[in-house]
C-alpha positions as a printed Julia matrix, in Angstrom:
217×3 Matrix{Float64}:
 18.86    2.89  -22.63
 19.37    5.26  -25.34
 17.73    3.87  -27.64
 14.7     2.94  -26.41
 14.9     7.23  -25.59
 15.0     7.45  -29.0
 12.15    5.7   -30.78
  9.16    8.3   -31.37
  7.19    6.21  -33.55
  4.39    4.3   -31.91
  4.92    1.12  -33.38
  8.38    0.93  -32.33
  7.6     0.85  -28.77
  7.19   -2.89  -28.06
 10.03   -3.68  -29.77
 11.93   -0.7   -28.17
 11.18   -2.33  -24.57
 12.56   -5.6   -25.73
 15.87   -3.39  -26.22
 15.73   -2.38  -22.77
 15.35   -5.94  -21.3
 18.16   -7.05  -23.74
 19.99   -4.38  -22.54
 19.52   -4.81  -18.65
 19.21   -9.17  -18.68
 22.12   -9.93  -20.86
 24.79   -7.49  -19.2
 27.93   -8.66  -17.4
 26.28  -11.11  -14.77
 28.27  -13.45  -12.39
 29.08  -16.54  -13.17
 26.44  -18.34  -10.9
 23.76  -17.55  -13.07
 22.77  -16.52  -16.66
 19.98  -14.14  -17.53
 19.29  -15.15  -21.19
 17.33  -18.36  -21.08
 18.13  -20.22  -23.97
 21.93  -19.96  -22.94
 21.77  -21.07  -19.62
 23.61  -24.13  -18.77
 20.93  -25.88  -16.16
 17.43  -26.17  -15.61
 17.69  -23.94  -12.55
 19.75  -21.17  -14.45
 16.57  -21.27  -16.72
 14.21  -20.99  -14.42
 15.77  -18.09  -12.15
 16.41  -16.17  -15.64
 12.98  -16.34  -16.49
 11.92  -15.39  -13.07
 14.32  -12.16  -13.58
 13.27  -11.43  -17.03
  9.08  -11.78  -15.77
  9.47   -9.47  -13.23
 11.37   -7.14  -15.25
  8.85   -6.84  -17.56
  6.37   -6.18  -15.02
  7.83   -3.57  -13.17
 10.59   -1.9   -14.47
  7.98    1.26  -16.3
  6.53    1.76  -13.26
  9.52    2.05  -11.32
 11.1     4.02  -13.69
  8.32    6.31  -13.6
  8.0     6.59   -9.95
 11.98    7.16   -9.27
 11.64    9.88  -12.46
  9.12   11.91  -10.42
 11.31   11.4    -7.43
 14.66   12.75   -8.83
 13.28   14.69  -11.63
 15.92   12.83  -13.99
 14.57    9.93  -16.03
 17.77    8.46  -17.42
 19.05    8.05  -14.26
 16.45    6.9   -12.88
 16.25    4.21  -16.05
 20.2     3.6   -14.67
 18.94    3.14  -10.87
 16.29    0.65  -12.24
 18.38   -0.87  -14.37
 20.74   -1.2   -11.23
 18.43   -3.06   -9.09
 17.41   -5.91  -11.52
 21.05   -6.33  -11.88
 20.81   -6.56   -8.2
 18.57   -9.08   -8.29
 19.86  -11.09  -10.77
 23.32  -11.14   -8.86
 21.59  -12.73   -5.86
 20.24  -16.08   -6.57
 19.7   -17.39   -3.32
 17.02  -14.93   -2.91
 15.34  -15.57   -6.4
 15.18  -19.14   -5.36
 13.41  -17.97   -1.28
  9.78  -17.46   -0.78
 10.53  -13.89   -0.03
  8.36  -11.41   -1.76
 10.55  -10.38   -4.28
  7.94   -7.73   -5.66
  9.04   -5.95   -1.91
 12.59   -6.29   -2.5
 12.59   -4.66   -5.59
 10.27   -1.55   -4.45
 12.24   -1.09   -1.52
 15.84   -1.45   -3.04
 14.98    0.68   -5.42
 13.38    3.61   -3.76
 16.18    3.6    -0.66
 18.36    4.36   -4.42
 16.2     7.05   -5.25
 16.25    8.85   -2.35
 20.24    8.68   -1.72
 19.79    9.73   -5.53
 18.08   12.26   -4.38
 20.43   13.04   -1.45
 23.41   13.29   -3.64
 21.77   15.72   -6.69
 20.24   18.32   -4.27
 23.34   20.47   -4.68
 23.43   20.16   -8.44
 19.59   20.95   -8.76
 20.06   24.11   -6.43
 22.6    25.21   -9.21
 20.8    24.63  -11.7
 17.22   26.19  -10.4
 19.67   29.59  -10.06
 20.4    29.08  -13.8
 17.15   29.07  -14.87
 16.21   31.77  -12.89
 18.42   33.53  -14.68
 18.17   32.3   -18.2
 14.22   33.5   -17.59
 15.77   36.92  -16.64
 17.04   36.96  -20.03
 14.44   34.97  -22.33
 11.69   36.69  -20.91
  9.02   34.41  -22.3
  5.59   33.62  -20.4
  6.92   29.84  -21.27
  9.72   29.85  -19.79
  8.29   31.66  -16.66
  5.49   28.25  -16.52
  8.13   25.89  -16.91
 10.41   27.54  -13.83
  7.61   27.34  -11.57
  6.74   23.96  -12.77
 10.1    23.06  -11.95
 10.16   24.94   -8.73
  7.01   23.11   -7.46
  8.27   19.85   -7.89
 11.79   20.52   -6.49
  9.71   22.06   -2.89
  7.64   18.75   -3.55
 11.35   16.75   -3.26
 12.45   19.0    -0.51
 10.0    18.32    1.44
 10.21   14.48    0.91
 13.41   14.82    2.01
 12.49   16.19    5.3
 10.33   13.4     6.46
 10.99   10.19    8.11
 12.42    7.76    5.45
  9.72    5.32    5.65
  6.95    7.78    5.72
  8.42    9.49    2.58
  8.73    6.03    0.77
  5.38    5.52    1.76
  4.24    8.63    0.06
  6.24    7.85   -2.96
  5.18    4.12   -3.56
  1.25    5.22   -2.76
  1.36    7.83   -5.89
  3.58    5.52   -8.16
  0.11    3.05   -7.81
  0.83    0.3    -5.26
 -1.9    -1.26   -3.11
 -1.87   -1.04    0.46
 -1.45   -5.15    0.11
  1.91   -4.35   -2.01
  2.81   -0.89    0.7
  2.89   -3.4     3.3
  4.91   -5.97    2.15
  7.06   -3.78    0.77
  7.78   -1.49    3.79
  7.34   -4.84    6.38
  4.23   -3.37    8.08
  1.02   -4.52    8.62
 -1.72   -4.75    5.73
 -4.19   -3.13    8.69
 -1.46    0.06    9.53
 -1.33    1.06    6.15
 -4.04    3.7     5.69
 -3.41    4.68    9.16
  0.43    5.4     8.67
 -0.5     6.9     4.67
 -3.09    9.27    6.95
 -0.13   10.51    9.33
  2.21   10.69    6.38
  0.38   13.11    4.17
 -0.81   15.85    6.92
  2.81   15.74    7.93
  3.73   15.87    4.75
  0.88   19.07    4.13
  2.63   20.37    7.47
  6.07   20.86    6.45
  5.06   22.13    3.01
  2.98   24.6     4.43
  5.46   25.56    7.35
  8.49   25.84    4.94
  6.87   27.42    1.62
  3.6    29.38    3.6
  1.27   27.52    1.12
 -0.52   24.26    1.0
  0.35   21.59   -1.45
């Protein structure tokens, strides 16, 4: 994933994502099936790589992106994304169902970024105390912008944390750009509930924020 981190030029960027795809689809995967197409040994190998390799392509930026504002760390959340198509690829029974596999990989992957979550709220408490105090010694109007920044979105995870795990994944998958269509398959609710349940989320979302930090979002 490093490299792909690493290209800054422009025109480097399509061929950078074909990097990451190498990287993830051609990993150590089970013997059952093979994720690089032109090496698999049956017709069926062939077509469930391809299936892997589509839906990578479609989805992994986005998920990235939405597990980065989650966690507030974007190479592992490129690891936890990474994870899940290996996930997928590892399970060909379901590749080969008429199960929304768009769902699956929404849903695996944000119940991943919120134990991420779970496990790093320690480390970012530590870490919020160090800045505090590097800004005690910098001084810089900067560096003051960039701790509040920082503090703002770590309240923002807080409070995620707080809520009722589907409501919070709800949240999350709304602002990372799903349609309600997508919401509801991927959370197993109805295509009607949706803006209902989105409705209830966010005011209890406004709720806690406001009850825990005395301001609204």
């Amino acid at each position: 994933m490093g490299r792909c981190s690493e290209a800054g030029l422009r025109r480097r960027v399509k061929s950078c994502h074909n990097l990451v795809v190498d990287d993830v689809l051609t990993g150590v995967q089970p013997e059952e099936i093979a994720l690089n197409p032109a090496g698999a040994g049956t017709l069926g190998d062939r077509r469930l790589a391809v299936s892997v390799e589509a839906l990578f392509r479609e989805h992994y930026g986005r998920i990235v992106s939405m597990l980065t504002r989650l966690t507030g760390d974007r190479a592992h959340s490129e690891e936890i994304a990474s994870d899940v198509f290996h996930k997928l690829s590892q399970r060909p029974g379901l590749l080969e169902s008429r199960e929304d596999l768009t769902a699956w990989i929404y849903k695996v992957a944000t119940n991943a970024g919120f134990d991420a979550l779970r496990m790093n709220s320690r480390r970012r408490k530590r870490e919020e105390a160090a800045a505090v105090e590097g800004f005690h010694i910098a001084g810089a109007p900067s560096a003051l912008d960039d701790m509040l920044a920082e503090e703002r979105r770590g309240r923002v995870r807080a409070v995620l944390e707080s809520l009722k795990p589907r409501d919070a994944q709800l949240l999350l998958l709304r602002a990372s750009g799903l349609a309600y269509r997508e919401l509801a398959g991927t959370l197993g609710i109805e295509a009607t509930s949706v803006g209902t349940m989105l409705a209830r989320a966010e005011a209890d979302f406004e709720r806690r924020f406001r009850a825990r930090y005395g301001e609204h979002v």
